[in-house]
DSSP file (Angstrom, degrees, kcal/mol; ACC not computed):
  #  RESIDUE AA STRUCTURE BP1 BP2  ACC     N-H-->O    O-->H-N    N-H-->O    O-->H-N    TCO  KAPPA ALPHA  PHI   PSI    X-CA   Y-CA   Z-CA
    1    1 A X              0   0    0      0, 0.0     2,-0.6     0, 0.0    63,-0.1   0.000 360.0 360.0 360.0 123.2   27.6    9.0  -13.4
    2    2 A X     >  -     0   0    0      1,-0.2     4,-2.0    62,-0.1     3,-0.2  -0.411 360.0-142.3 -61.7 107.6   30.0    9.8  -10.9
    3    3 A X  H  > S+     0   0    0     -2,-0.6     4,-3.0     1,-0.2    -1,-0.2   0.666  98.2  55.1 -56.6 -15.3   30.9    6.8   -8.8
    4    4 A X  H  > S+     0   0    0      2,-0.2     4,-0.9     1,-0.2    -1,-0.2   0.957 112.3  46.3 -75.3 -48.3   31.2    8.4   -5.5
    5    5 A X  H >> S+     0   0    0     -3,-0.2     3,-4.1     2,-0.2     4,-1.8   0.972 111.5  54.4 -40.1 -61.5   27.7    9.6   -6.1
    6    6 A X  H 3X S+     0   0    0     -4,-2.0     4,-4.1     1,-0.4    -2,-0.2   0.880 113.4  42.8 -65.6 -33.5   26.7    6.1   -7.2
    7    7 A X  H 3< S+     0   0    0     -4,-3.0    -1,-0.4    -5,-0.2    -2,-0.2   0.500 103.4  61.9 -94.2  16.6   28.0    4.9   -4.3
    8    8 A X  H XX S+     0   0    0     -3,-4.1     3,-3.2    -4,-0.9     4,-1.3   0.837 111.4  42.9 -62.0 -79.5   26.5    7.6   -2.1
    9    9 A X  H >X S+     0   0    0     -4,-1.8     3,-3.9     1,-0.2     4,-3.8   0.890 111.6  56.4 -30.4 -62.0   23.1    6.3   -3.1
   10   10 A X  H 3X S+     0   0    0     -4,-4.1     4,-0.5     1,-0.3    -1,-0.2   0.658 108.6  41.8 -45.6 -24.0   24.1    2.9   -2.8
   11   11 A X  H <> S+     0   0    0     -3,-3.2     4,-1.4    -4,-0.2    -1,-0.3   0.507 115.9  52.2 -94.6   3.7   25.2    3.0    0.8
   12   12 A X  H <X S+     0   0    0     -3,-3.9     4,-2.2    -4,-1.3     5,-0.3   0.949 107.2  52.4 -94.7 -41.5   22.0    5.2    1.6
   13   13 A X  H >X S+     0   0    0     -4,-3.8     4,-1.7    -5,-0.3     3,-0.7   0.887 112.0  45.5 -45.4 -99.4   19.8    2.5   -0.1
   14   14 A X  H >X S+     0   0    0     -4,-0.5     3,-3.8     1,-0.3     4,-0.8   0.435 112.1  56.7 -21.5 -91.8   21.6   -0.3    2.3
   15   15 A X  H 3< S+     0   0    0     -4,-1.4     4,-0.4     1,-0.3    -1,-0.3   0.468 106.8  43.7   8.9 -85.1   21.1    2.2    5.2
   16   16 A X  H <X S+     0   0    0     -4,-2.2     4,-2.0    -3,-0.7     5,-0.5   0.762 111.2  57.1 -53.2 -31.1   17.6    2.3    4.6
   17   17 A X  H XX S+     0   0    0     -3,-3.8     4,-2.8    -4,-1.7     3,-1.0   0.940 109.1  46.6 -69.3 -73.8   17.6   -1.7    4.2
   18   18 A X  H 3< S+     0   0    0     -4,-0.8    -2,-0.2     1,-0.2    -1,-0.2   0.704 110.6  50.2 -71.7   1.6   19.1   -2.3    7.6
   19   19 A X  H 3> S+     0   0    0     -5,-0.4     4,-1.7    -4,-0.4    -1,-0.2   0.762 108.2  50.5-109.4   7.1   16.8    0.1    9.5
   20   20 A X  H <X S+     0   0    0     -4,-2.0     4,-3.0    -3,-1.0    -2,-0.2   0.834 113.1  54.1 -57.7 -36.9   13.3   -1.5    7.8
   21   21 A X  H  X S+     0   0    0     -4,-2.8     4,-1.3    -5,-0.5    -1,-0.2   0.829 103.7  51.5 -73.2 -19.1   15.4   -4.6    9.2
   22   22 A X  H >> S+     0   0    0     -5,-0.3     4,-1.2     2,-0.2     3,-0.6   0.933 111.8  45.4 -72.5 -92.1   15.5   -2.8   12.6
   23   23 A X  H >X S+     0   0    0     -4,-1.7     3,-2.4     1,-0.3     4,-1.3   0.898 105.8  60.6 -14.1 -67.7   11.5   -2.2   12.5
   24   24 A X  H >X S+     0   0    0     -4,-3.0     3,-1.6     1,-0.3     4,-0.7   0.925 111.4  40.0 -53.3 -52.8   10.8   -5.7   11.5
   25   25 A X  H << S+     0   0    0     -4,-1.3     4,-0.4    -3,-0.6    -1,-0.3   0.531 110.3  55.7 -84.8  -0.2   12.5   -6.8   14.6
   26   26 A X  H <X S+     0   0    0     -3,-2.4     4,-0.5    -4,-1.2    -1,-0.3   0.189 102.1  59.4-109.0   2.9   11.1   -4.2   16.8
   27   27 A X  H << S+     0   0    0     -3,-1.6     3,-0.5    -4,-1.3    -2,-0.2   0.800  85.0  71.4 -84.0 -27.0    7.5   -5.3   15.8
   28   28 A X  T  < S+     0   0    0     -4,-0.7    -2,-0.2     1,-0.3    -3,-0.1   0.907 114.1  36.5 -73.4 -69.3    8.0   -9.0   17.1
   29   29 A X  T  4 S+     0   0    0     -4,-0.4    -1,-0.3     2,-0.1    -2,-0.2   0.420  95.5  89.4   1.4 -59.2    7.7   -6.6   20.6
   30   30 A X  S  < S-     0   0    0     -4,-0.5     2,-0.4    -3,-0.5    66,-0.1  -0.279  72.8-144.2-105.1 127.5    5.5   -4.3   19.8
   31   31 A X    >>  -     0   0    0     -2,-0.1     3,-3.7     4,-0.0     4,-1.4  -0.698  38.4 -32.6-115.3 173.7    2.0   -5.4   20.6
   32   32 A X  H 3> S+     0   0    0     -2,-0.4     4,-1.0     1,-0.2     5,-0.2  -0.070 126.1   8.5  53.0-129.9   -2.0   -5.0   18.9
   33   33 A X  H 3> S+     0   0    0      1,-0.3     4,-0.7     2,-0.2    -1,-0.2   0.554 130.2  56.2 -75.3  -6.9   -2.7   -2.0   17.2
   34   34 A X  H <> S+     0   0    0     -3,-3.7     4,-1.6     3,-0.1     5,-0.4   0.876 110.4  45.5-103.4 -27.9    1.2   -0.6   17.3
   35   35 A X  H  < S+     0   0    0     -4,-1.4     4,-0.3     2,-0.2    -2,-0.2   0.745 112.2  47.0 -61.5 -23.8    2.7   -3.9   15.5
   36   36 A X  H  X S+     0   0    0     -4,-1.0     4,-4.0    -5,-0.2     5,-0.2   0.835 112.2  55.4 -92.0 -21.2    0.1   -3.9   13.1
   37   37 A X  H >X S+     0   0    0     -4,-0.7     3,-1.6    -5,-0.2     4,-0.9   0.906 113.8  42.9 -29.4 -92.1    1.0    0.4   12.6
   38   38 A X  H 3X S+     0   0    0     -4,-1.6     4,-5.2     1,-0.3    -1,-0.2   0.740 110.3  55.1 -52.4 -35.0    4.5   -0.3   12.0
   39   39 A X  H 3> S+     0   0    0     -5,-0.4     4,-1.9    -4,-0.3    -1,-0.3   0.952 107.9  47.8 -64.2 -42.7    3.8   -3.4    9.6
   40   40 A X  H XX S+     0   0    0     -4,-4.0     4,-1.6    -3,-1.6     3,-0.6   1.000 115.4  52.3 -66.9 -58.5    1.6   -1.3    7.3
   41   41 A X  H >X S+     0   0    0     -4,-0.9     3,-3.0     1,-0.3     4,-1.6   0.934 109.8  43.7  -2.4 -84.1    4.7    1.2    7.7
   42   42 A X  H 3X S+     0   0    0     -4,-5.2     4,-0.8     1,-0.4    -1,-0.3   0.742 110.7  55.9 -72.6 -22.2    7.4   -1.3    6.7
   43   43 A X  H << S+     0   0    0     -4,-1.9    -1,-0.4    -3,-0.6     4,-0.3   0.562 109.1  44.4 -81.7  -7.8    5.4   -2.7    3.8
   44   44 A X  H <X S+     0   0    0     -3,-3.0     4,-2.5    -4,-1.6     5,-0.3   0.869 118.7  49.7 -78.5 -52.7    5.0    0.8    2.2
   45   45 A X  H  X S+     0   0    0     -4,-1.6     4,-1.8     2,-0.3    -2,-0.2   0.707 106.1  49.0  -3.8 -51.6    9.0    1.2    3.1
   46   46 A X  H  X S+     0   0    0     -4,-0.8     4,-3.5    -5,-0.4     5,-0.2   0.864 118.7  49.2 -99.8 -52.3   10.1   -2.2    1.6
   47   47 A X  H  > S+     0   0    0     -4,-0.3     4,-0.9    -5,-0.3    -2,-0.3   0.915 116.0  37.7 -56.5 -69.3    7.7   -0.6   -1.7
   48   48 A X  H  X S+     0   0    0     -4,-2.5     4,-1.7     2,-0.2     5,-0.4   0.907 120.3  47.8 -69.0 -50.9    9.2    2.8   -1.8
   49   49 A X  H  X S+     0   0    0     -4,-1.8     4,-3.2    -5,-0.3     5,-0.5   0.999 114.0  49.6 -61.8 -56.6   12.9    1.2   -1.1
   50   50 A X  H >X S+     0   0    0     -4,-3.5     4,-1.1     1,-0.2     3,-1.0   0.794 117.3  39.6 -54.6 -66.7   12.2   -1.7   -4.0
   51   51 A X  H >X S+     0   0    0     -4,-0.9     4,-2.5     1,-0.3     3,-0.7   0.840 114.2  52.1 -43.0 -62.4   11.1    1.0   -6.6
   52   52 A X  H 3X S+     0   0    0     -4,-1.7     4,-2.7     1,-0.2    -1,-0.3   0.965 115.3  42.9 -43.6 -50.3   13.9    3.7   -5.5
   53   53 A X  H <X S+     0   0    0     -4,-3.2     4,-0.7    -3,-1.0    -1,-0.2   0.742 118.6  45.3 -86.5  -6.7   16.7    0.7   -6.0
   54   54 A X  H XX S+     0   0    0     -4,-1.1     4,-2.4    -3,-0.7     3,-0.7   0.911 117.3  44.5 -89.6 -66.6   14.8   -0.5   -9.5
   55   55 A X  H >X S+     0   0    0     -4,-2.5     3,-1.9     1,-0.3     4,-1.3   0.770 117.3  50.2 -19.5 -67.8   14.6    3.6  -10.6
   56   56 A X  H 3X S+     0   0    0     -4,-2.7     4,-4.2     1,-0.3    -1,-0.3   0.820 111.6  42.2 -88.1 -45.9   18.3    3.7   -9.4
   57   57 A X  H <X S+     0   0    0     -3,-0.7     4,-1.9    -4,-0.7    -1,-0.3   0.832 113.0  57.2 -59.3 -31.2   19.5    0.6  -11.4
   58   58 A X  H <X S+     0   0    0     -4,-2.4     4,-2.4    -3,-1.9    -2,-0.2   0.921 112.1  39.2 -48.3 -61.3   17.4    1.9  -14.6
   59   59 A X  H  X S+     0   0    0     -4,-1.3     4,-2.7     1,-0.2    -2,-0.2   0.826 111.5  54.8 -67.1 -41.0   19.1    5.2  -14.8
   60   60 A X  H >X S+     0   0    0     -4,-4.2     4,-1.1     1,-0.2     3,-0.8   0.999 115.3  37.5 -65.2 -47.1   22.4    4.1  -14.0
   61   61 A X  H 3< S+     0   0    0     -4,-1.9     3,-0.3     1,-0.2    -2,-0.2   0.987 131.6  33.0 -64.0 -41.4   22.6    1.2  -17.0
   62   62 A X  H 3< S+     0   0    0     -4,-2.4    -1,-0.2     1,-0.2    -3,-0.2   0.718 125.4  33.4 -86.0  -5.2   20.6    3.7  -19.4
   63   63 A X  H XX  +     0   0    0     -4,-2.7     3,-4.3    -3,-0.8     4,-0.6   0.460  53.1 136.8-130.5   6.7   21.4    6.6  -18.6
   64   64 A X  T 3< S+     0   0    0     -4,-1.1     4,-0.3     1,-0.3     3,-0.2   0.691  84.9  56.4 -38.9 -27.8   24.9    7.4  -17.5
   65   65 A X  T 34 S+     0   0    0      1,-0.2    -1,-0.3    -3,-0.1    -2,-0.1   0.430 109.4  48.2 -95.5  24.1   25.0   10.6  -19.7
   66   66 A X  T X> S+     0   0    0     -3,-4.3     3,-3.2    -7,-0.2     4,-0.7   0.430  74.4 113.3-108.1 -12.5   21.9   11.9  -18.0
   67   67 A X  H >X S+     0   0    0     -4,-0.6     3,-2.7     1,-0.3     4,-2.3   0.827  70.3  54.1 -47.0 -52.3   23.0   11.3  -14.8
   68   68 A X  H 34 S+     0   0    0     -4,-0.3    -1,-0.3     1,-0.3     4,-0.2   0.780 105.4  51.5 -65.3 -20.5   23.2   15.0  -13.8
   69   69 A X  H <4 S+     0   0    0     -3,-3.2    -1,-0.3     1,-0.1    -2,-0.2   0.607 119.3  34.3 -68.7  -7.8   19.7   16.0  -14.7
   70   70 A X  H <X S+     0   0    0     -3,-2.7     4,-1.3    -4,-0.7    -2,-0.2   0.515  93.6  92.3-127.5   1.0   18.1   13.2  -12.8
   71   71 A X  H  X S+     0   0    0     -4,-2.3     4,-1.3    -5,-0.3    -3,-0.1   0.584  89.3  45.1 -61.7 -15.6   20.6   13.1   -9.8
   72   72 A X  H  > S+     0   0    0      2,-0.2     4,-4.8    -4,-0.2     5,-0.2   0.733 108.8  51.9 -76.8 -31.9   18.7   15.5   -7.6
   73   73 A X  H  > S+     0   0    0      2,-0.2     4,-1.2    -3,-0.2    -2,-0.2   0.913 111.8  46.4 -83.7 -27.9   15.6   14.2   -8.1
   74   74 A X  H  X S+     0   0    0     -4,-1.3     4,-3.8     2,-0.2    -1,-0.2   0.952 115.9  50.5 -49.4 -65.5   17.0   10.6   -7.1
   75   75 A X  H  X S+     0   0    0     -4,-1.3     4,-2.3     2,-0.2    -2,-0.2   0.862 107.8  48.7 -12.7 -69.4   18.7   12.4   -4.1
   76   76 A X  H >X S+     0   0    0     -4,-4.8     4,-0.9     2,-0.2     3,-0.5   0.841 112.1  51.9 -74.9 -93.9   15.6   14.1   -3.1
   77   77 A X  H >X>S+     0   0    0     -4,-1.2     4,-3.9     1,-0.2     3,-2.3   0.665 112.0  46.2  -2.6 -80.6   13.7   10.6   -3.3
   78   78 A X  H >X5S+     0   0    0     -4,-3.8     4,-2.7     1,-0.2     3,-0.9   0.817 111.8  47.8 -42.2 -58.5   16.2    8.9   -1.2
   79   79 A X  H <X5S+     0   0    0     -4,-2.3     4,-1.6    -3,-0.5    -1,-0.2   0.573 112.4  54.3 -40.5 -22.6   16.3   11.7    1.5
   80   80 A X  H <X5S+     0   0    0     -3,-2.3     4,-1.1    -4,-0.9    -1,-0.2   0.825 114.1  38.8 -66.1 -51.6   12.3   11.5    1.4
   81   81 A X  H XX5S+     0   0    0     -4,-3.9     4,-3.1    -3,-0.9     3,-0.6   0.971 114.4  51.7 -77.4 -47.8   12.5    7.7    2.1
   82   82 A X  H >X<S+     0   0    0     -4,-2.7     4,-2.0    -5,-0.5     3,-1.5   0.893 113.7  52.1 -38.5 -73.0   15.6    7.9    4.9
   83   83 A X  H 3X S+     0   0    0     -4,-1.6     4,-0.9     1,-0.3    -1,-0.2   0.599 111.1  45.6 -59.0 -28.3   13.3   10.6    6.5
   84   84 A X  H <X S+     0   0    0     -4,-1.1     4,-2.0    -3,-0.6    -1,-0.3   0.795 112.2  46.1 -45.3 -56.0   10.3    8.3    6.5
   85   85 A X  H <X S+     0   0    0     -4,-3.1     4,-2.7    -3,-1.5    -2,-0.2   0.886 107.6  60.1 -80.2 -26.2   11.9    5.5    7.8
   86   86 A X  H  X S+     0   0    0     -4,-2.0     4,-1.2    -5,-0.2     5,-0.3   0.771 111.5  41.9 -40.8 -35.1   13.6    7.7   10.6
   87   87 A X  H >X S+     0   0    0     -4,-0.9     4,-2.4    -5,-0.4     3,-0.7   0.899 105.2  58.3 -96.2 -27.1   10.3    8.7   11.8
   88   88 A X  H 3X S+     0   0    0     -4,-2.0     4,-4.7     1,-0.2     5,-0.3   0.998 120.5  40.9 -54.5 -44.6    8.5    5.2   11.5
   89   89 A X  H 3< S+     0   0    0     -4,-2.7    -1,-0.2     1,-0.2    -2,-0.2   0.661 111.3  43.7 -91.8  13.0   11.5    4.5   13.9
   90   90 A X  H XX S+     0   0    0     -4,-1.2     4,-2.2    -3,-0.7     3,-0.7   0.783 120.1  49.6 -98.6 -46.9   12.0    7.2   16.2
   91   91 A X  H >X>S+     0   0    0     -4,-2.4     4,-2.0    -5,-0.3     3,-1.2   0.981 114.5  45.2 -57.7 -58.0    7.6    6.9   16.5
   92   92 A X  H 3X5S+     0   0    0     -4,-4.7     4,-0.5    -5,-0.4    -1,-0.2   0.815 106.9  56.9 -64.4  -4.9    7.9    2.9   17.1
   93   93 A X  H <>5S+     0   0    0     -3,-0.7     4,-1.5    -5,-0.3    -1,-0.3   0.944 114.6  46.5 -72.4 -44.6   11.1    3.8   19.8
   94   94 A X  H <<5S+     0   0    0     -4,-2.2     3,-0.3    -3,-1.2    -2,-0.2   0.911 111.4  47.6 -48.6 -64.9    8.0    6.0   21.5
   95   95 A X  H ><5S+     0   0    0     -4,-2.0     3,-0.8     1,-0.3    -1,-0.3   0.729 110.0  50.6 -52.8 -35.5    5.4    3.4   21.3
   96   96 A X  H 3<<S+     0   0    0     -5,-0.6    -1,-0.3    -4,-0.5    -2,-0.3   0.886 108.4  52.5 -87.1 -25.6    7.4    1.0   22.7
   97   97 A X  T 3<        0   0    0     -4,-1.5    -1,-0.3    -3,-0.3    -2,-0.2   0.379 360.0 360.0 -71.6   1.2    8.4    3.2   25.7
   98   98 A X    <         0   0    0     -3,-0.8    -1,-0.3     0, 0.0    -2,-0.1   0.325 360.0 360.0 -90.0 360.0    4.8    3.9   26.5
């Protein structure tokens, strides 16, 4: 596996870790029915990030001479989850401006 890839993923994963951490602190705000929204959110997040960073760990130790058949499909995961957690936080930036 090509380390600049590995560490593509690896900084995107950490991304994604410090804006769930973002969320979590924009819920203590956030009142009723849009704090418990965003909590159901960030606990499907924190599930889809933990799986993604277990997947990620799998393939790299087993799999380093596969790496280019399964690097898209890892890629497209992560870009699935970023875009997910971009919109939980661009909707809870909304909510909190209402």
């Amino acid at each position: 596996m090509a380390k600049d890839t590995k560490g593509q993923v690896e900084e995107i994963l950490s991304e994604l870790g410090k804006k769930i951490d973002v969320l979590i602190n924009e819920t203590k705000n956030a009142g009723g029915e849009v704090r418990d929204d965003i909590e159901d959110r960030i606990r499907e997040l924190k599930k889809r990030k933990s799986k993604l960073e277990s997947d990620f760990r799998a393939y790299k130790d087993k799999n380093d001479d596969k790496w280019q058949e399964i690097k898209q499909h890892l890629v497209t995961a992560v870009h699935e989850l970023k875009l997910a957690v971009e919109t939980a936080f661009t909707d809870s930036q909304k909510k909190k401006k209402k």
